[in-house]
N, C-alpha and C positions, 0 to 999 in steps of 0.2 A: 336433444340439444347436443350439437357438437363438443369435443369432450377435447381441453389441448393438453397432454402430457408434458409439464413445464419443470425443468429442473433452476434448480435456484442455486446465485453465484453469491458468492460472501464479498464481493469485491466486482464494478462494473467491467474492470479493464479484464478481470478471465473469463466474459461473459463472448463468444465467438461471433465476429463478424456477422453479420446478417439478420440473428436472432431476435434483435429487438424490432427490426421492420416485418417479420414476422408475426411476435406478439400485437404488432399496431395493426397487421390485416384482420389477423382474430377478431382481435375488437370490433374491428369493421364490421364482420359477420355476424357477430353477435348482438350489434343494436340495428340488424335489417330486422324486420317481422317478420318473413318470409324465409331467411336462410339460418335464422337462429334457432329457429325449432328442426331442424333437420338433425337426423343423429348420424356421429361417427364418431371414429378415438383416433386423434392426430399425432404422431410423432414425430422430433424433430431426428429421425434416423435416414440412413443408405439404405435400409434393406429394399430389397427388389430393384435398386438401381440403381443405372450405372453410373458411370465415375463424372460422364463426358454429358454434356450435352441434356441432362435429365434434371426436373422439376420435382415431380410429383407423381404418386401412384396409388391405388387404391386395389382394397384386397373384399373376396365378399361375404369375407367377415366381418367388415365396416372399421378393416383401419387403413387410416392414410399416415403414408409415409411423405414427410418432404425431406430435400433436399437444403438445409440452411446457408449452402454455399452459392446456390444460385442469388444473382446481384438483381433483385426484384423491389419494389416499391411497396407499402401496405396497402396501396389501393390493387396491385398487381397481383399479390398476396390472397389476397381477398377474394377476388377474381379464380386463382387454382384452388384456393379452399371449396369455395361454391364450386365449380367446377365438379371436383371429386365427390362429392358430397352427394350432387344432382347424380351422379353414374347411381349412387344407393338407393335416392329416392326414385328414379324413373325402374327400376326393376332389372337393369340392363343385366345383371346376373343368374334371373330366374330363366328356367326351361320354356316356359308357356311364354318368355317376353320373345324370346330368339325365332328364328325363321325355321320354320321347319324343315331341315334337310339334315342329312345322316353325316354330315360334319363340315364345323363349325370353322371358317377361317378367323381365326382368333383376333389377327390383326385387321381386316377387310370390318368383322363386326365391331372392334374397338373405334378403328377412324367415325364409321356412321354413327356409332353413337356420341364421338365427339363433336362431331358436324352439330349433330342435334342438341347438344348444349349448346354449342356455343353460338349457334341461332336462336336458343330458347334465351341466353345471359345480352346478347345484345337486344335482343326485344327488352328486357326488362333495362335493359342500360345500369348495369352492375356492376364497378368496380371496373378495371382498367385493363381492357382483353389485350392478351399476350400473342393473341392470332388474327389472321383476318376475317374480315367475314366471310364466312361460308356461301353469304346469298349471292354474291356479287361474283362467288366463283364457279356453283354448280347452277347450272337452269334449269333446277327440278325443284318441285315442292319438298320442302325440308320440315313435313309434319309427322313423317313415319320414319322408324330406325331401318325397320324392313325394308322400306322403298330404297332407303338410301345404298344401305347392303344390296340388294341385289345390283342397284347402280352400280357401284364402284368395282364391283364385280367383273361388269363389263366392260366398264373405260379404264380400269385401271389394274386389272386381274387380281390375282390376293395375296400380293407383296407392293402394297399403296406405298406411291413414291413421296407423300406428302404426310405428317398426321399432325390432328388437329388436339394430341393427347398433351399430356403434359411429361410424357417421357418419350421423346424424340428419338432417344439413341436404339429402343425399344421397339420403337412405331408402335406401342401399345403402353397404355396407364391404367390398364385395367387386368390383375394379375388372378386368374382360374376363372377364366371365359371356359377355357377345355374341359372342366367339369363344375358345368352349369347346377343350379339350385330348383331343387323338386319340393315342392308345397305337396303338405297330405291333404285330402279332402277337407275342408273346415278351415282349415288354420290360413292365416293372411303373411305376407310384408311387414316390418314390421318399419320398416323405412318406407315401405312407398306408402302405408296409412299415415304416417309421420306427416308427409309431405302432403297429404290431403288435409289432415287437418293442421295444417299450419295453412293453406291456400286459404281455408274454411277462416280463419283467425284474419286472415292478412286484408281480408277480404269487409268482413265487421268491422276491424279496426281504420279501414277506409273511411268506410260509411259512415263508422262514430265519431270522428275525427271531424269530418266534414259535417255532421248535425250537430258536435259537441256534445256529445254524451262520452260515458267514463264507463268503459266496460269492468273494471275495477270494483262497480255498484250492484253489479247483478243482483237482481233480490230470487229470480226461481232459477236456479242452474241445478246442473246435476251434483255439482257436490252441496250449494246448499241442499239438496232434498234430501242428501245421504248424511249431512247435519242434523236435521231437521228429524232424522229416523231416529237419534241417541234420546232425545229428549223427548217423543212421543213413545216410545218402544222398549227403550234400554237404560231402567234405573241406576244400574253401576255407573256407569261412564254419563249418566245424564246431568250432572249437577256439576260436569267436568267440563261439558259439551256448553253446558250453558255459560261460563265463565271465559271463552277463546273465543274470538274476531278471527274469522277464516276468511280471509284473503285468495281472490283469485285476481290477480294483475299480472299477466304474465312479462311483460318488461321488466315486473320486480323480481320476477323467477328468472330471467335470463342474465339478470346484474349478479343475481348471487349464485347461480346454478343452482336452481333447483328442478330436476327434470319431473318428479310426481307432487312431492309434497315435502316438508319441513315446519318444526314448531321452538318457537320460542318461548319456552315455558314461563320465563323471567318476564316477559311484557304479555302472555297471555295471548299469543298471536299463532297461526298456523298458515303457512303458505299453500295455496295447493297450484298446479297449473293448469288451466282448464284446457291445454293444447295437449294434455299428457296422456288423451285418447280411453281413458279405461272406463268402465259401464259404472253406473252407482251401486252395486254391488261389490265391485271393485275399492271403488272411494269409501265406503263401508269400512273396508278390512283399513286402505290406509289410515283414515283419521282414529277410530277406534286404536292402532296404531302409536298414530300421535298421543294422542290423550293418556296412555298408558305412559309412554316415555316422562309425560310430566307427573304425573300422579303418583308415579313411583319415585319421583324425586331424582330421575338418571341423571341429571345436569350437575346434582351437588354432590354424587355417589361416587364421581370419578377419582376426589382419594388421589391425585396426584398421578394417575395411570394415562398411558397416550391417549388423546381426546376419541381420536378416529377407532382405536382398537377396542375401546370400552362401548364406542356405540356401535359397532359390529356384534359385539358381544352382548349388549342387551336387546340388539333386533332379533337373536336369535333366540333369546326368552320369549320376547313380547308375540313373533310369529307363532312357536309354539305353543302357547294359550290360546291366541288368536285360535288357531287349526282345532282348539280341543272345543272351545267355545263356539265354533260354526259361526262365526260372525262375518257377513258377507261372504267375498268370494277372494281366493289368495290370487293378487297380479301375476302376472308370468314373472315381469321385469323390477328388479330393484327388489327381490323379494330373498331374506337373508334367511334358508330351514332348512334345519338338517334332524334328521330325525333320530342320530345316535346322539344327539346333543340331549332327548327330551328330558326333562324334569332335572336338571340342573341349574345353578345359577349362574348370574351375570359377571358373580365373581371367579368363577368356578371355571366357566366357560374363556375367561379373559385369560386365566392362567395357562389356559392349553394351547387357545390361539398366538399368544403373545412369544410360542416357541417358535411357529412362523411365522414370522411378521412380513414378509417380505410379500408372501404368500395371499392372508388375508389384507394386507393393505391393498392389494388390486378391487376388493372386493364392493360391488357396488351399494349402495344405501338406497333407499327412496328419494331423497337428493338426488344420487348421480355418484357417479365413480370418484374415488379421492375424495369424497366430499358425507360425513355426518348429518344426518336430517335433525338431529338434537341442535339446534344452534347456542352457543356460549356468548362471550361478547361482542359477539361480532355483527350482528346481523341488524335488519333492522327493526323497529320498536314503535310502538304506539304510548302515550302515557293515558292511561286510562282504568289499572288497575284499583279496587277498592283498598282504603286505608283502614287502620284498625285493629288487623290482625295478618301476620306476618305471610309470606307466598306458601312456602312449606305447608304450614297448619291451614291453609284453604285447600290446597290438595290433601292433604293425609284425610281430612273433615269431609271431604267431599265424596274419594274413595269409600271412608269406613263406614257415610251415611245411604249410601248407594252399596254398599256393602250387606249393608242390615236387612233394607229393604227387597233386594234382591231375594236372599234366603227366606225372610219372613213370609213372602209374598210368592215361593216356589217361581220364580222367572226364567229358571233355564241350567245347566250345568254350568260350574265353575272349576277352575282345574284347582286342583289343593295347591299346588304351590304358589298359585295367584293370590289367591285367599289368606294361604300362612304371610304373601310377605306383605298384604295389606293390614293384616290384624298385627304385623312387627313394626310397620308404619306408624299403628297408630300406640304403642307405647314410647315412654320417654326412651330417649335415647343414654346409652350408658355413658356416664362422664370418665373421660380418660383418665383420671385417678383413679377409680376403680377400674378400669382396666386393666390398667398399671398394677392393682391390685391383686387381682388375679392373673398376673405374670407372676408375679411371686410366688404365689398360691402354690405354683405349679413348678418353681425352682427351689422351695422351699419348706415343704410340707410339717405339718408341727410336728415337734420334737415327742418322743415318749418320754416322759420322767421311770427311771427304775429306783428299786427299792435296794436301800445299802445301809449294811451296820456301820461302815466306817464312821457315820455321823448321825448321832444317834438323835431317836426322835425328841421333841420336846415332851413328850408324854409321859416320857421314863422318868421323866422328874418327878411323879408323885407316887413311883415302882421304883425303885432305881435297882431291886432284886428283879424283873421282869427285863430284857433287853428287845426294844423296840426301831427297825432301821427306821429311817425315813426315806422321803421322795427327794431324788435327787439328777439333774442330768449327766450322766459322762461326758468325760471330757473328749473323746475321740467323735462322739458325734457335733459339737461345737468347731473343733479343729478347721472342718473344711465347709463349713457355712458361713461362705462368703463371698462377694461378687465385687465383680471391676467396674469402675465409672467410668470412661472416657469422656473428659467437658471438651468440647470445644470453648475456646476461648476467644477466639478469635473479633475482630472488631465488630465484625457485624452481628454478633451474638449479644442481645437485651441484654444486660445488666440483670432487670428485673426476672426476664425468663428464667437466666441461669440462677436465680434464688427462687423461683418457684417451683423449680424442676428438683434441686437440690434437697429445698425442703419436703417434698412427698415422699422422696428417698427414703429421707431421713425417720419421715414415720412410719413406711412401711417396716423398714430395715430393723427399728424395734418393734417394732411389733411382731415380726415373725421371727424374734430374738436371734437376730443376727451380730454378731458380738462387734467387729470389724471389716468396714471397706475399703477397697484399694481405689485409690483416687488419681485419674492420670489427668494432667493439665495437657491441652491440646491446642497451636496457634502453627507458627511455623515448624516449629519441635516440641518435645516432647519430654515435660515436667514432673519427676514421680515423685507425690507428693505422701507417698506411704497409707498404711494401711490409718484408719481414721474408726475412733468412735461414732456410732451412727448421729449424736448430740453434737458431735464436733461439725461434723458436716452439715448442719443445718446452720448454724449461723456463724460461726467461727473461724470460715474455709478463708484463704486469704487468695484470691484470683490474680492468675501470675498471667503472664503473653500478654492477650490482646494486640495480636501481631495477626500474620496470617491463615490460611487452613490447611495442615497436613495430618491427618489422624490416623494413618497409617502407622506411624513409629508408635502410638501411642496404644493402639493394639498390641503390636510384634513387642512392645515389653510386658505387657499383661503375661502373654503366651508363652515368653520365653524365659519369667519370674521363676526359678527355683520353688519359689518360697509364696509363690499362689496356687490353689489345688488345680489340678488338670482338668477335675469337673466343673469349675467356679466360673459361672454365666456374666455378659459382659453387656452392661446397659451402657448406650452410645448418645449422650444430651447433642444436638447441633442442631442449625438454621438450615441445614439440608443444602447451602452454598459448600462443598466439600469437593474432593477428587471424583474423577469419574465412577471409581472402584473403589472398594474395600474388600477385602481377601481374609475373610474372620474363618477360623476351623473350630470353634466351638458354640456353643448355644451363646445366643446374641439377642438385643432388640434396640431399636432406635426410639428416642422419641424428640418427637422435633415443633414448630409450632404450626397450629392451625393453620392451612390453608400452604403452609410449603410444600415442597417436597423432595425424594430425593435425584439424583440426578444417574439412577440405576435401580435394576428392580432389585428390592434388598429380600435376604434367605430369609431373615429374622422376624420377627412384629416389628412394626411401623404402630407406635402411640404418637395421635397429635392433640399437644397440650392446649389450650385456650387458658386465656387469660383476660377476661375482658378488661378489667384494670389498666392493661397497658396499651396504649396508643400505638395501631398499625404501621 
């Protein structure tokens, strides 16, 4: 599937002349059955051409560049998209497609192969041709690229005074004709199979069309068969297999780009597209795949991290298993493994990639480029799931029981880290109070009591000739056991949350005998509300602002307190609506409420509170 590299404007009026009839030919493209499966990556850039006179061009690497200043129509649009497209899929860049002679007139081959579209685009009466036709001006048969090249050859030598390209000032739209594409023995096109089976697609959907059948219904296809392999063959993922409606309608893969496959864990749906060419061996690997993505839970894992970069990051767990567990066979295309990545996590693996982002966001998915196979809300949905017991606990139940089975029954290797995070799946999940709890743990470790005569024991009372000390803490290890609150205050911060937040504080904070907190108020500025018994802060606090969010000053006075210790860790309550940045130089953690997040990736812990009590 055609892939368009769209950049997005915050405002219509800075959006550049032409761009939107553009967008409209796309569209065009994409609901033909024939031109929508064809693959390329489209950019709205100049490279390769010129300033004057120039449309379109194509590279045989499979990207096309337009031109967005040419003053074209979306049917016109349409028209050069298809165009460029057809150069990928007819082969016109492979060695074996060209004429055999020991060199190649770049522009003489470019014209005849545009001849040969653009008699193949008016046969099919496609969108709204920018040239004339070809038949009505050469009197040769225009069924071969070869014929037409040695034609032109002749009557026009090989600097054509005419072309039929979409970059004129060029006489050529097709950019490393001069060093042509060599196939190894075995390996294919993977654009001109593309083009086969979409003809193969276009062709069905004819014929079903006009007897009224739903190809959408298939009951024996290759991917049902490679469905159909989990729940006769493969206990783990069969009780997983059994619970998803897999979808092959490829119209609905081409609304939402989907080039192999996608699952929506949330409605228990997985798309696959049956134009997407791969053997069921192949469909194997993808669905097993999918099924992993939901059973692991990666839709509710993502914690507030970019959607795209976390499902990058879990394709490269899930491949890796995949690879250890020989399940099917791994795709060429849309296939995310790296093998210095192996036996790491999802979380692990995000923290590395998320340093290039720029990098990995090119990165393709089984979807398709720019585009997550995970789908979140956006996609679409069936209502048909069982009620009774929540989506999560039918995946973790269905994993840990296809888990059991597996091992009990010797069915095959499993990689230990698939295993460790299935059997983590299935424990309760720790509630962020004790989380919170063990943030302290670990800034606050229990005090020793020493032994001192100053204050003598109570024992000596029935000695009082015997001098016995007692257990006692110094005062010097009390001194700097204590940590900063920064509340936001601000409007949009619950009421309720900032007393439930307050109050855990408040119990951790005695309990690992924490004598005094510093409390800073946080809305538009910044309130110091002094150092606070841990008793006091739990219901006593009196909440100032309720204005708006700047937490920055309300750090930088923590820090630049005399009279706070320089080790003294700095827990940050807010709605995660804040500044882009915060700039903390010592030990830190947030905690904010379920399901926010923050608007920067933070150095510190990220605790997110729940609160079912309170109304969303």
């Amino acid at each position: 599937m055609a892939y368009l590299r769209r950049k997005y404007y915050s405002k219509d009026e800075d959006m550049p002349k032409g761009l939107n009839s553009l967008y409209a030919g796309y569209e065009i493209l994409r609901e033909h059955p024939l031109f929508s499966q064809l693959r390329g990556t489209i950019s709205a850039k100049t490279s390769h051409l010129s300033e004057k006179n120039s449309i379109s061009c194509v590279t045989k690497n499979g990207d096309i560049y337009v031109n967005i200043s040419a003053d074209l129509s979306p049917q016109e649009w349409a028209y050069v998209l298809a165009h460029s497209l057809l150069h990928l899929a007819f082969g016109h860049f492979d060695k074996e497609k060209m004429p055999a002679a020991e060199t190649i007139h770049s522009a003489v081959w470019s014209k005849a192969c545009d001849i040969y579209i653009a008699r193949f685009l008016a046969d099919v009466g496609f969108g709204a041709s920018i040239f004339p036709d070809p038949a009505k001006e050469y009197k040769i048969k225009l069924n071969d690229e070869k014929k037409i090249y040695d034609y032109l050859l002749q009557s026009e030598g090989t600097e054509p005074a005419q072309t039929y390209g979409c970059n004129s000032e060029e006489h050529t739209d097709m950019i490393g004709v001069n060093a042509p594409i060599v196939y190894k023995t075995g390996t294919k096109n993977e654009y001109v199979q593309d083009f086969t089976n979409a003809i193969t697609h276009s062709i069905k959907k004819a014929v079903s069309d006009v007897g009224g059948h739903d190809l959408s219904k298939k009951t024996d296809t290759v991917v049902t068969r490679a469905a159909a392999w989990f729940l006769a063959h493969y206990p783990l993922l069969g009780g997983l297999a059994s619970s998803f409606r897999v979808i092959e309608d490829v119209d609905l893969c081409h609304r939402y780009e989907i080039h192999i496959a996608a699952v929506d864990a949330v409605h228990g749906e997985i798309y696959a597209n049956p134009s997407c060419g791969l053997t069921q061996e192949e469909l194997k690997f993808v669905l097993a795949h999918e099924y992993l993505h939901a059973g692991l839970c990666h839709h509710e894992r993502c914690q507030g991290r970019d959607h795209y970069l976390w499902n990058v990051a879990c394709d490269y767990v899930i491949n890796d298993w995949l690879h250890e567990m020989k399940i099917g066979e791994m795709p060429g295309e849309g296939l995310l493994y790296d093998e210095t990545l192996h036996n790491q996590s999802a979380e692990a693996i995000y923290d590395t990639i998320v340093k290039e982002m720029r990098r990995f966001k090119k990165h393709a998915t089984f979807r398709g480029y720019g585009h997550g196979d995970l789908f979140g809300n956006n996609g679409p949905h069936f209502e048909g799931m069982e009620k009774g017991v929540t989506l999560d606990e039918f995946f973790k139940n269905s994993l840990r029981e296809g888990l059991d089975y597996h091992i009990t029954h010797e069915r095959g290797y499993l990689p230990a880290g698939l295993v460790e995070e299935i059997r983590a799946l299935s424990m309760p999940p720790i509630p962020w109070d004790v989380q919170l709890g063990i943030w302290f743990d670990a800034q606050f470790p229990p005090l020793e009591k020493h032994r001192t005569y100053a204050r003598p024991s109570r024992r000596q009372g029935s000695t009082p000739d015997i001098p016995r000390p007692s257990y006692a803490l110094q005062e010097k290890d009390t001194e700097s056991r204590t940590f900063g609150v920064v509340l936001d205050t601000s409007g949009s911060m619950c009421s309720a949350q900032i007393g439930l937040a307050l109050g855990a504080i408040a119990s951790y904070a005695a309990a690992k005998e924490v004598p005094f907190v510093r409390l800073i108020f946080c809305d538009a500025e910044a309130t110091d509300a002094g150092y606070l018994a841990p008793e006091d802060l739990a219901g006593r606090v009196e909440i100032t602002g309720r204005g708006g969010t700047i937490l920055q000053p309300g750090v930088d006075t923590l820090e630049r307190a005399k009279d706070f210790p320089p080790t003294g860790p700095i827990l940050i309550i807010t709605d995660g609506y804040i500044e882009n940045d915060l700039k903390i130089k010592r030990e830190h953690a947030y905690l904010i409420p379920n399901g926010n997040k923050l608007p920067f990736r933070a150095k510190g812990k990220v605790f997110y509170m729940e609160n079912k009590e309170v109304a969303p």
